[in-house]
ZAMARGU-4260 file (C-alpha; in steps of 0.2 Angstrom, whole numbers, plus 5000, padded with zeros to 4 digits):
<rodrens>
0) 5000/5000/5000 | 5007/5018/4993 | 5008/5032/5009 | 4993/5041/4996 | 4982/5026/4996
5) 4985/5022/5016 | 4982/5040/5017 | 4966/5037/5007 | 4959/5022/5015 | 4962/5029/5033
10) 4951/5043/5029 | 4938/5033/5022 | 4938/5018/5036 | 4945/5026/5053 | 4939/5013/5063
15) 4950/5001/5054 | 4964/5008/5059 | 4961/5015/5076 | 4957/4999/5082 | 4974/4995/5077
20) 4983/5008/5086 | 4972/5007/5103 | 4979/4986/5103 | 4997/4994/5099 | 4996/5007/5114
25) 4988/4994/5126 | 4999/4982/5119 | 5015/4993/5129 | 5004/4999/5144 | 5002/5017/5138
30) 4984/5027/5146 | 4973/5028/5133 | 4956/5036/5145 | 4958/5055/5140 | 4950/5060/5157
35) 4966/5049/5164 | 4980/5055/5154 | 4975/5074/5158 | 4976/5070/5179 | 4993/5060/5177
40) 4996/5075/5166 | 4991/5089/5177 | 4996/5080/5194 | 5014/5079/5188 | 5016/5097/5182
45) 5007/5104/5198 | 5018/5095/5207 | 5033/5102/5198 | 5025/5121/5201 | 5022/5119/5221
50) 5038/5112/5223 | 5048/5129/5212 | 5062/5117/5210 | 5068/5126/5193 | 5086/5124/5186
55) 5096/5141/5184 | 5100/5137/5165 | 5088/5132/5153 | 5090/5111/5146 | 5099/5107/5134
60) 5085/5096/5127 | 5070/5112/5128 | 5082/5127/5122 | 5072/5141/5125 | 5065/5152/5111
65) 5064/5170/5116 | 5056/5183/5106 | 5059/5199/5112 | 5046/5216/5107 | 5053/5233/5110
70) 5051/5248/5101 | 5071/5248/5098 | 5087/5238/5101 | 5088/5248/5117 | 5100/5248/5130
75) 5087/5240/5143 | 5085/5226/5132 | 5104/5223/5129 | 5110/5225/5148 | 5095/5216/5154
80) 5092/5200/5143 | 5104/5199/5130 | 5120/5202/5141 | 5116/5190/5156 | 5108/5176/5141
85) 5124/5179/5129 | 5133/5160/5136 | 5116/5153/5135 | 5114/5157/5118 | 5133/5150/5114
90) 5130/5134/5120 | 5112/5131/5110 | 5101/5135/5126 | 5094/5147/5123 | 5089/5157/5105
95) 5084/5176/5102 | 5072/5182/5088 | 5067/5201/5088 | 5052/5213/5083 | 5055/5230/5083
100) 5042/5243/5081 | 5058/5251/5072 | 5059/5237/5060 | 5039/5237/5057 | 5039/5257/5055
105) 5052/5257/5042 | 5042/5244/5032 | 5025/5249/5034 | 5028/5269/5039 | 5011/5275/5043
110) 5001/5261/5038 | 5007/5254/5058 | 4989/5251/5063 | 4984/5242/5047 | 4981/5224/5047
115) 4994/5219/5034 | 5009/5223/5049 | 4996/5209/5060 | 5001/5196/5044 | 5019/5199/5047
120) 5019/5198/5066 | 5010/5183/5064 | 5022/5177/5049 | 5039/5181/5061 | 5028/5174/5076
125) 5024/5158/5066 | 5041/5156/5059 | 5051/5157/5075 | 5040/5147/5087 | 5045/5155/5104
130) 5042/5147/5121 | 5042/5164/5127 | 5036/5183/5122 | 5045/5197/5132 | 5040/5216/5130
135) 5052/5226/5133 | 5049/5243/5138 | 5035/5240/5122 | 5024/5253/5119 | 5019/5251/5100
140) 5005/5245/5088 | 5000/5229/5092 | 5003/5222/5109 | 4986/5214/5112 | 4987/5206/5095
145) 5004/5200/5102 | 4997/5195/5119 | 4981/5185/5113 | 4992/5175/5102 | 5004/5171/5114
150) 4989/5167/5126 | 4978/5155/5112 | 4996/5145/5112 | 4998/5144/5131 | 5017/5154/5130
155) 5020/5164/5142 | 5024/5183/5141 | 5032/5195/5151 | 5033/5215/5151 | 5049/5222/5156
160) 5047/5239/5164 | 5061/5252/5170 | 5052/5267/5171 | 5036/5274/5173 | 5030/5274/5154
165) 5013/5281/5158 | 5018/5298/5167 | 5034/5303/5156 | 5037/5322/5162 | 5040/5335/5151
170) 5055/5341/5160 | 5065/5326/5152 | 5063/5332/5135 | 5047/5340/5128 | 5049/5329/5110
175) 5050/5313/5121 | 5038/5318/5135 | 5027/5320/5117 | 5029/5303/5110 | 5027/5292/5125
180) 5012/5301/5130 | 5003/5300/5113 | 4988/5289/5118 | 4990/5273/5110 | 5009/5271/5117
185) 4998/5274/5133 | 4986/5263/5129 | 4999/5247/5124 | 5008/5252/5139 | 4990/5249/5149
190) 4986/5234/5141 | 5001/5226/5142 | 5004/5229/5160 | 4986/5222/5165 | 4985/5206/5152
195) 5006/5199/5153 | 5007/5183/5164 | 5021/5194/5174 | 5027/5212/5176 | 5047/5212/5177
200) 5050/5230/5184 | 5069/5236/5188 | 5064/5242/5207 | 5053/5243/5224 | 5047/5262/5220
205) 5043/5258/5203 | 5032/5245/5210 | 5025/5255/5221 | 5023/5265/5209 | 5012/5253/5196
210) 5001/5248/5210 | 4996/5265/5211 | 4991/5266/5198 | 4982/5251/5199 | 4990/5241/5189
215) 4981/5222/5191 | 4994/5210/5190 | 5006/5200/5197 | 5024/5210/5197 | 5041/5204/5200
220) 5056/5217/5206 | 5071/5211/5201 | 5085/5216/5214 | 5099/5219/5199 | 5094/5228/5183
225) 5113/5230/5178 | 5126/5217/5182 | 5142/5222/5185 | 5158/5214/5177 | 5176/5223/5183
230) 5186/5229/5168 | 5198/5244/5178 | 5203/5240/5195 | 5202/5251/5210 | 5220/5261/5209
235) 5226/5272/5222 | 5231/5287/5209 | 5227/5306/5207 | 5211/5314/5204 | 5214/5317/5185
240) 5196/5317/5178 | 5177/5316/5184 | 5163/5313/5170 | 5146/5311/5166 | 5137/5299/5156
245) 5119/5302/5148 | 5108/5305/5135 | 5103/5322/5130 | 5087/5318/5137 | 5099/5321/5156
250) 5102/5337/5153 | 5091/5344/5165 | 5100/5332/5178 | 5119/5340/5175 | 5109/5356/5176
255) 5109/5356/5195 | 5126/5352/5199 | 5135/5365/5186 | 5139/5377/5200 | 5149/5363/5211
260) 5160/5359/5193 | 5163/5374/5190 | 5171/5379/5207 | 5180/5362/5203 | 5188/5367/5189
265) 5191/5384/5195 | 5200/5378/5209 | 5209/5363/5203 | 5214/5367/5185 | 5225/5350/5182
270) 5205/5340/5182 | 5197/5339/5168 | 5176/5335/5166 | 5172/5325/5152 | 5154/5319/5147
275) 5151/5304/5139 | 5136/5300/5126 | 5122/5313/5119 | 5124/5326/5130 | 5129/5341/5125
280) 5142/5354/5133 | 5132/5365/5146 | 5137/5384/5139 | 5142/5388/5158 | 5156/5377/5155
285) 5165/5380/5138 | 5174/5394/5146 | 5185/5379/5154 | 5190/5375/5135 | 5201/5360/5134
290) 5196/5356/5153 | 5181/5351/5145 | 5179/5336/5133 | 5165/5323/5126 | 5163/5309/5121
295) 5150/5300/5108 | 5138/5288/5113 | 5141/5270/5107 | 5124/5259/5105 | 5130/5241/5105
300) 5131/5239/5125 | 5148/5230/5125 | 5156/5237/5113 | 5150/5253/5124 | 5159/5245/5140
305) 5177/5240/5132 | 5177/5258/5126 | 5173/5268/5144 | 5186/5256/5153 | 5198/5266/5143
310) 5192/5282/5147 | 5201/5282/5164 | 5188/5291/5176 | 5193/5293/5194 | 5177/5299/5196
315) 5157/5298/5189 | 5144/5308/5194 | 5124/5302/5197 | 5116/5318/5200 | 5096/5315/5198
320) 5082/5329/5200 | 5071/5323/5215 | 5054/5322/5204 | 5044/5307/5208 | 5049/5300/5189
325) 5068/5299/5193 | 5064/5293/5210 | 5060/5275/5202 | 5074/5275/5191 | 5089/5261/5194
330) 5106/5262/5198 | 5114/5258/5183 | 5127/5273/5182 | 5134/5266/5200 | 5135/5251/5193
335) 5145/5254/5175 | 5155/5270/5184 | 5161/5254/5198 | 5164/5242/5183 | 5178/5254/5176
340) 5186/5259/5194 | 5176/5278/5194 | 5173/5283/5212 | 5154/5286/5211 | 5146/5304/5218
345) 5129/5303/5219 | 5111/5311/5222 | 5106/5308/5241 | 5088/5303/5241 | 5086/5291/5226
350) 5089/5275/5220 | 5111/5275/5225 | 5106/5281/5243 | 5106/5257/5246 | 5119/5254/5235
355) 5131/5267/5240 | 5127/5264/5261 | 5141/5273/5266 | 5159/5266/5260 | 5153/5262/5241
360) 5152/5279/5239 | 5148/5297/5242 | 5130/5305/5242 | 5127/5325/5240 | 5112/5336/5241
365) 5117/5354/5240 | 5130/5363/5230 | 5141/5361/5245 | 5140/5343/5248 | 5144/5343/5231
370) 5158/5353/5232 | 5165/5344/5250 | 5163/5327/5240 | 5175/5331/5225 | 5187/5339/5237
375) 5189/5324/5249 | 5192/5313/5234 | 5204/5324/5225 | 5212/5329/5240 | 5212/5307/5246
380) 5217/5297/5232 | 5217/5283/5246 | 5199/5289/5251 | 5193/5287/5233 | 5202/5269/5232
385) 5194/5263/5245 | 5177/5266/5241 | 5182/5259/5224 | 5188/5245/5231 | 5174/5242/5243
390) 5160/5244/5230 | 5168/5232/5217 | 5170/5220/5230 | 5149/5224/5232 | 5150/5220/5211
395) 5156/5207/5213 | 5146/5198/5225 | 5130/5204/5224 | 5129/5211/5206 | 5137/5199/5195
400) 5132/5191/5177 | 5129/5177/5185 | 5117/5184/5199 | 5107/5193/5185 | 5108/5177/5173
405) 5099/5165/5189 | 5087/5182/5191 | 5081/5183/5173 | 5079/5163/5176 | 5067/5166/5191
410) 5058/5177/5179 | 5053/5166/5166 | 5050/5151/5177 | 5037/5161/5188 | 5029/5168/5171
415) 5031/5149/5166 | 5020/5145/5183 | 5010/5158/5180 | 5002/5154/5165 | 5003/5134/5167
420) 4994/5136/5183 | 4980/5148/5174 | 4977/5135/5160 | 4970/5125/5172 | 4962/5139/5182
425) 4944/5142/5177 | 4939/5159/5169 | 4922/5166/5171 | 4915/5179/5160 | 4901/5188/5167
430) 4888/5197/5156 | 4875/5207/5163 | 4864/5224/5161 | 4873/5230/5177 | 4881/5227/5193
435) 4867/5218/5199 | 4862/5209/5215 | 4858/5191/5204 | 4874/5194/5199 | 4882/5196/5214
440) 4871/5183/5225 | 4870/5169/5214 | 4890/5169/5209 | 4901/5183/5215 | 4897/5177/5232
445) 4897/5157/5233 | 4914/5158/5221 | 4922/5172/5232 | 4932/5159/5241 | 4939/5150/5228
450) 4944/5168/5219 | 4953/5174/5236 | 4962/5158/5234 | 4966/5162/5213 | 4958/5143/5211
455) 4946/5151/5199 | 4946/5170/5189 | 4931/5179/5184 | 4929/5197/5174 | 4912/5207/5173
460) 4904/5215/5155 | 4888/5226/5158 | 4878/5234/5148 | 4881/5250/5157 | 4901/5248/5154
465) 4895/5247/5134 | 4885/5263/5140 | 4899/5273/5147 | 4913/5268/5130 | 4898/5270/5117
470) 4882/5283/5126 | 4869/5278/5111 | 4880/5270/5100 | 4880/5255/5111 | 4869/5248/5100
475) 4880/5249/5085 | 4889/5235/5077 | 4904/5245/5081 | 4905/5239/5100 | 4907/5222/5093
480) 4928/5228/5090 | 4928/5232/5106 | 4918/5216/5112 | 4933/5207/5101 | 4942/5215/5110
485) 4938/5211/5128 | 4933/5196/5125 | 4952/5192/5114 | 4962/5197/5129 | 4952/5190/5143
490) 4949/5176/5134 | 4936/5168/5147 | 4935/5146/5150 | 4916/5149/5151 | 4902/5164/5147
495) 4888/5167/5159 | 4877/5178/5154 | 4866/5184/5169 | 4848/5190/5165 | 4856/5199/5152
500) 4845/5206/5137 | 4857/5219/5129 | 4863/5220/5112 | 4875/5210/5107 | 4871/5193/5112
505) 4872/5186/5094 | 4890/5193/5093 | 4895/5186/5107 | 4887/5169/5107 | 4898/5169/5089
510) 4915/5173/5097 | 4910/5159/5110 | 4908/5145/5095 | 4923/5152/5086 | 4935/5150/5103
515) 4925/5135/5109 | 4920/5144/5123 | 4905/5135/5132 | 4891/5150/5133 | 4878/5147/5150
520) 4862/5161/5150 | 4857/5162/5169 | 4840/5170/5170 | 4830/5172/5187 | 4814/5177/5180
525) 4802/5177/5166 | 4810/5189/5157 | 4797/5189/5139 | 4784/5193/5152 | 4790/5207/5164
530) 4770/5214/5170 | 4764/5230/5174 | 4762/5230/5192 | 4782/5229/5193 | 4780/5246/5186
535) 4778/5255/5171 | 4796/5259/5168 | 4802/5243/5169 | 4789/5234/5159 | 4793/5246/5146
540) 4811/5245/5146 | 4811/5226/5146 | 4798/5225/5133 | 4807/5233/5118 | 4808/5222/5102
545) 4829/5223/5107 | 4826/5215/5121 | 4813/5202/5122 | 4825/5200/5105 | 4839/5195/5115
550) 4831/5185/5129 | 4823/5175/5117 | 4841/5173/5106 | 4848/5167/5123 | 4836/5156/5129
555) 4837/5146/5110 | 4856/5149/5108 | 4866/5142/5126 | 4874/5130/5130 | 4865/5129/5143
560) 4851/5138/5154 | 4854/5139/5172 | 4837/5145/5178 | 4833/5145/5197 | 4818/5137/5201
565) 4810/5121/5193 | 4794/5131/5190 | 4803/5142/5181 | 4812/5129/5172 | 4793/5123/5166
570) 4788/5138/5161 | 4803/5141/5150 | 4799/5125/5142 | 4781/5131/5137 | 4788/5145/5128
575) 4798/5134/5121 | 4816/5137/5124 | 4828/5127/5113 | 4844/5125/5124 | 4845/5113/5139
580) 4839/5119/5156 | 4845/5114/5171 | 4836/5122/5188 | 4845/5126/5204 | 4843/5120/5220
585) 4850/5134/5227 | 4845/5153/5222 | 4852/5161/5236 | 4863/5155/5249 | 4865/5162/5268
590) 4872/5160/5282 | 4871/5163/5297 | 4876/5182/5303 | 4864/5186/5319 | 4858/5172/5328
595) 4840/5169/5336 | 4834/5178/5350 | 4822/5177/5363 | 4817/5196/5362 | 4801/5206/5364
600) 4795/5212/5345 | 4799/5230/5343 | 4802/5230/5323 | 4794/5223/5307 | 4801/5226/5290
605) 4798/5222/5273 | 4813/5226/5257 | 4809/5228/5243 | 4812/5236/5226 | 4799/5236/5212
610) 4786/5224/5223 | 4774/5237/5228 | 4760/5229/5221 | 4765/5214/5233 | 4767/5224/5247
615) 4748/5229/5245 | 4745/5212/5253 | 4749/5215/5271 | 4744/5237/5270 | 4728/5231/5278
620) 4731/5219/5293 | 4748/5230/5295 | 4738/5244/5298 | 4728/5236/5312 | 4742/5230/5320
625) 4750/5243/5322 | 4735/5253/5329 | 4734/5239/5343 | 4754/5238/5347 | 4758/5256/5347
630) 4778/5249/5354 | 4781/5241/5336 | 4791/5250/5323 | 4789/5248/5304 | 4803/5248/5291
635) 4801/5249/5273 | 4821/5244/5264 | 4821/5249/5249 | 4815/5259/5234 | 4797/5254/5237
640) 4789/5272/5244 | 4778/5274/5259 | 4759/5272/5255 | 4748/5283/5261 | 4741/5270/5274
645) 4755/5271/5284 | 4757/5290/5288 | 4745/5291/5303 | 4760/5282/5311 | 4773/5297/5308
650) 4789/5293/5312 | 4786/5273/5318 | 4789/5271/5300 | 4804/5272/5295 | 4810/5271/5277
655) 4828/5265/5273 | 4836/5269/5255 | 4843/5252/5245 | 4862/5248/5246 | 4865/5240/5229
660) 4885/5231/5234 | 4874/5214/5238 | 4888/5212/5255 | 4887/5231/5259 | 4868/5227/5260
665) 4868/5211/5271 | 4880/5221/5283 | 4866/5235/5284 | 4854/5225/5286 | 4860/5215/5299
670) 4861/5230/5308 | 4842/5236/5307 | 4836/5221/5320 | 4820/5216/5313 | 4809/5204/5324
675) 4797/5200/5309 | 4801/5201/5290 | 4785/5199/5279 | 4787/5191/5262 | 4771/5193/5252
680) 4769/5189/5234 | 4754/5191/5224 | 4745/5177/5216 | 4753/5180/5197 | 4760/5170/5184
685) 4776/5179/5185 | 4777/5178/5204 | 4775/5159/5205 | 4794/5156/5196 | 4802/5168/5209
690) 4814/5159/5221 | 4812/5161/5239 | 4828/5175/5241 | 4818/5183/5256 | 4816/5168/5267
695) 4835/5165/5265 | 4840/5183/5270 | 4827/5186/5283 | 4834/5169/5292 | 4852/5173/5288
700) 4851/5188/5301 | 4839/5183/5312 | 4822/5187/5307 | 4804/5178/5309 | 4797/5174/5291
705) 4779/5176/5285 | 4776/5175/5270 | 4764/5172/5255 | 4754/5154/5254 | 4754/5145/5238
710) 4771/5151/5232 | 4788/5148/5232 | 4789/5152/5250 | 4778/5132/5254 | 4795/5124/5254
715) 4805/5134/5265 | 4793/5138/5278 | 4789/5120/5280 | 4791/5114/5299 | 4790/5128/5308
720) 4802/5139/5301 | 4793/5151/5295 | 4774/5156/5296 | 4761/5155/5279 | 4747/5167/5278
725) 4732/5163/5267 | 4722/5181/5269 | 4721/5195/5275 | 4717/5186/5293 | 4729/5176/5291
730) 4744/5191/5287 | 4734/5198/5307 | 4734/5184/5314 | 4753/5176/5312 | 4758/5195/5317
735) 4750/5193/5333 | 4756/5177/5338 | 4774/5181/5334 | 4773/5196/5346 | 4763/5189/5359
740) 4776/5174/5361 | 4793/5179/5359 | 4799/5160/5361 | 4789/5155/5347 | 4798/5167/5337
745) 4813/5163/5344 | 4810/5144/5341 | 4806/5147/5323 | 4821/5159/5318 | 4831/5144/5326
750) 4825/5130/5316 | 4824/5142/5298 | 4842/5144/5302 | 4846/5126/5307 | 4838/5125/5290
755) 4847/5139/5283 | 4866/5129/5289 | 4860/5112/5279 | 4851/5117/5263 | 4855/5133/5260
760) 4873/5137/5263 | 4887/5141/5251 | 4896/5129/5248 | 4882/5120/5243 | 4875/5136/5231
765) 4894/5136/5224 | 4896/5117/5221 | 4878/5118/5211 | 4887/5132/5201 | 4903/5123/5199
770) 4892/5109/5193 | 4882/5118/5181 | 4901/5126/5173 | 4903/5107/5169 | 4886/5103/5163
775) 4889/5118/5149 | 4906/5109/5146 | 4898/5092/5139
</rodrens>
């Protein structure tokens, strides 16, 4: 048989051959159970993770395939990566492939944006096959094109960060202050920051500084950003020549210690000041003429450091303006003035104040402590040894190539962690109209736990975010870029839609197919029948064609319908709902936060929002209760107003406005002290699929229940642990009873919360929703 025709038959007769190769792999003991191989698979690399036990250098079977991003070959990227790597790249271990946003401008010159330049990053991406993407100070086109690739393979990335790229002041250079803050070198500096696996920033106050600024994301600080390698050692010799090494963009630095060089050179006429790179001659200093030299800057980094050694400094200068964006900056001069046997004088109050600590080096403030510093080493050749001396011992010990080489390793195997660990990690998507309390009671608070713990991630869409991007174009198909967008560098495990009817479901149900994203529409009502009595408003808002257009879209295009009551569930069948529907258990969970007590009754409550119809039900026998126990307080939590019934009461009603953080609102209203809490619900087809939210949080803080017969309430209130009222009478009479025996009360609350601890609790409400994730998955 030909390779073509074997190729031919197999594709034709698969069983054929499968059966073959399931007898072969028995045949030598290898798992075969998918399920199985992914635990052995999992088990052993989460083993490998918890223990950290990474090798320094990268095996000589996995070389590691780096592609670094920058907007240049820029110094940070040579002294950080490509210096400390160089050995690993001689002996095969590691290999280097670069994108420039240089490179890409000079091809594609202001066609940067366009999506021909995406083709070639994904052509050089394809091509080179890296194990790793590291940004490097990248602030270009591109980066979440870049990053979702990276993340759609499972290859980590990492954004390299030295200074504060989102707040570049004008005082370093008005053209450069003007580039970095354009706003999409802004925005790619934003996005990348937030959506790496790992920020790799040079110190602590840069940290600092990127928390912030809220910067959400895990951020390692790496103690060295420039090693050291000793090419002049300390001499005891004359001071013969102090310098300055910077870029132009530094002038303003050199600006504030002119006055103390000047007396210098004044006074000691055999020294001579040389700067080093793009600097140019301050004009307060030409009138020292050959006093005075400079020297050009050198891009490739080592090439740069052979050629300084021969410079001969005794001493380097570090003087830094003490703005908050130099305060972040590292301590690289100290470092490369040490390396070449300069003495180092620097700013007191910044990065050099550690490194220097007091025999390394000297630290000035003022002209005069700049003046006294020059003068005790040109006047102490030994003083200006010794502190040579001492701080290329400290080089040598602490920031040597092969201390930065084992850091940049710690790197990549956390961001290695990183991502392996959040490939296993579940990642839930919430859509919803708004921030609301379904939201937050029926998933944000069950899953809490296991999101403290980083064992599951979750991110929230809402309608009103689309609101505040788009105002009334959030309609428009133009918001499905931005959905892309989110959802492209989020890239969520799982959708939930909660009781959502905005636009946009069909575009997002589409990205969910295309990414095989399992797409769960969790709805707590009869959202293609909202009725008058909730009000007006609402029954308008939720009847639009737009709407009932998107419930309806939902309801036949899930994966699965997560509804919370079984009679919802049938009534969802009769109007025909075309995706599988699996009902909760579990609507609300509690627990509980004030316990039962035997009390006399002093307050009665009801919260509500849009239920003032259903609060009709009680007015009446309320009414007359009140008037016979003039000791009891009402309270009305909520938006619900006060009806006009109630006034002849003054201020023994009192109304409480809603607190719409869900655990904000169970802290309040643990506070109020309710004996009684009446949960009535009008007869209604809508009302008969609502789930039984009131029981659980009257119980949960201590509150007697009666509530509405024949409704969802039956259940719950079953053995004495709450109280059903069938009419008006009935509303009267449970009222009295409760407040003429307090222990009864007390005896009810106890058992509805025993209840409360067995049925209702969260682990129980986030094992049903754990459970209903997998469901959607088969």
């Amino acid at each position: 048989m030909t390779g073509l025709s074997f190729s031919e038959d197999a594709v034709k007769n698969p069983a054929k051959y499968l059966a073959i190769q399931d007898t072969f792999l028995n045949k030598i003991g290898m798992p075969t159970d998918p399920e199985d191989v992914y635990k052995r698979y999992t088990n052993h690399m989460l083993s490998c993770c918890e223990a950290g036990d990474y090798e320094n250098e990268i095996s000589n079977n996995t070389p590691e395939r780096i592609m670094f991003v920058s907007n240049d070959f820029v110094p940070t990227l040579q002294l950080s990566f490509i210096k400390p790597l160089a050995n690993q790249v001689d002996e095969g271990k590691v290999t280097f492939e670069f994108i420039s946003e240089r490179y890409l401008k000079a091809k594609y010159k202001n066609q940067m944006s366009a999506i021909t330049v995406r083709a070639d990053l994904e052509k050089q991406l394809n091509e080179f096959k890296p194990t790793l993407i590291v940004f490097c100070r990248y602030s270009g086109h591109h980066s979440e094109y870049m990053r979702v690739w990276a993340k759609q393979r499972s290859i980590p990335t990492i954004y390299h960060i030295d200074d504060d790229l989102l707040t570049i002041p004008e005082n370093i250079g008005k053209e450069k202050h003007k580039i970095h803050n354009s706003p999409y070198r802004l925005e790619s500096v934003q996005y990348l920051l937030n959506n790496v696996d790992l920020v790799y920033c040079s110190t602590e106050k840069l940290r600092n500084r990127l928390e912030e600024l809220k910067v959400n994301n895990k951020i390692y600080v790496g103690k060295i950003y420039c090693s050291g390698q000793i090419l002049e050692r300390a001499e005891n010799r004359d001071v013969i020549k102090i310098g300055y090494m910077a870029s132009a963009d530094h002038a303003h630095n050199l600006t504030m210690v002119i006055p103390a060089i000047e007396h210098i050179l004044a006074k000691y006429t055999n020294v001579q000041f040389e700067l080093f790179g793009s600097i140019p001659v301050p004009e307060r200093l030409e009138k020292f003429g050959e006093q005075i030299s400079r020297a050009e800057p050198i891009s490739n980094y080592n090439e740069f450091l052979q050629e300084f050694s021969k410079y001969k400094w005794d001493i380097g200068i570090c003087p830094l303006v003490p703005i908050p964006f130099n305060l972040m900056k590292a301590n690289t001069k100290w470092v490369e003035y040490t390396s070449v046997g300069a003495a180092v004088v620097a700013n007191k109050g910044t990065v050099y104040d550690e490194v220097i600590d007091g025999d390394c080096g000297l630290l000035a403030e003022s002209t005069a402590d700049w003046i006294e510093a020059f003068e005790k080493l040109i006047e102490s050749p030994r003083n200006r040894f010794e502190l040579v001396k001492n701080a290329q011992h400290k080089i040598e010990s602490e920031y040597s190539l092969e201390n930065l080489r084992a850091q940049v390793f710690e790197v990549i195997n956390q961001a290695k962690q990183i991502t392996f660990k959040s490939e296993l990690k579940e990642k839930i998507l919430f859509i919803s109209n708004g921030l609301i309390p379904t939201l937050q009671l029926s998933f944000i608070k069950p899953l809490k736990s296991m999101s403290d713990k980083g064992e599951i991630d979750y991110m929230t869409i809402t309608e009103q975010d689309m609101v505040a991007e788009f105002g009334e174009m959030h309609t428009a198909n133009v918001v499905e870029d931005w959905l892309h967008y989110q959802l492209s560098s989020y890239l969520p495990t799982v959708i939930i839609l909660c009781r959502y009817s905005g636009p946009h479901s069909p575009y997002i149900r589409h990205w969910a197919k295309v990414n095989n994203t399992p797409v769960i529409y969790h709805i707590d009502d009869d959202l293609l029948n909202i009725p008058k009595e909730l009000g007006l408003n609402k029954h308008k808002s939720h009847s639009t064609p737009m709407r009932l257009g998107s419930v309806r879209y939902l309801l036949d295009h899930s994966d699965l319908i997560y509804c919370s009551t079984a009679k919802l569930k049938q009534r969802l069948k009769e109007l025909e709902a075309d995706s599988p529907i699996y009902a909760g258990d579990i609507y609300c969970s509690g627990q509980v936060m004030v316990e039962a007590e035997e009390r006399p009754i002093k307050t009665i409550g009801y919260m509500g929002f849009d239920h003032a119809h259903d609060f009709e039900l009680v007015i009446e026998p309320l009414v007359k209760f009140m008037r016979l126990n003039t000791e009891v307080n009402f309270e009305l939590f909520g938006s619900i107003p006060k009806p006009v019934e109630l006034e002849e009461f003054g201020d023994r009603v009192i109304l409480v406005p809603p607190v719409r953080n869900y655990r904000e609102f169970l802290k309040e209203f643990a506070k109020r002290k309710w004996d009684i809490g009446l949960c009535p619900l009008q007869d209604t087809e809508f009302n008969q699929v609502k789930a039984n939210t009131k029981w659980v949080e009257y119980s949960s803080v201590g509150i007697a229940v009666i509530a509405s017969f024949n409704t969802v309430y039956d259940d719950c209130c079953e053995d004495n642990c709450g109280i059903l009222a069938r009419d008006k009478n009935g509303w009267f009479d449970a009222l009295d009873l409760l407040s003429g025996n307090p222990n009864h009360r007390y005896n009810m609350v106890k058992k509805a919360q025993q209840k409360l601890i067995d049925t209702y609790s969260e682990i129980a409400l986030k094992e049903q929703v754990l459970n209903v994730i997998n469901q959607a998955k088969k």
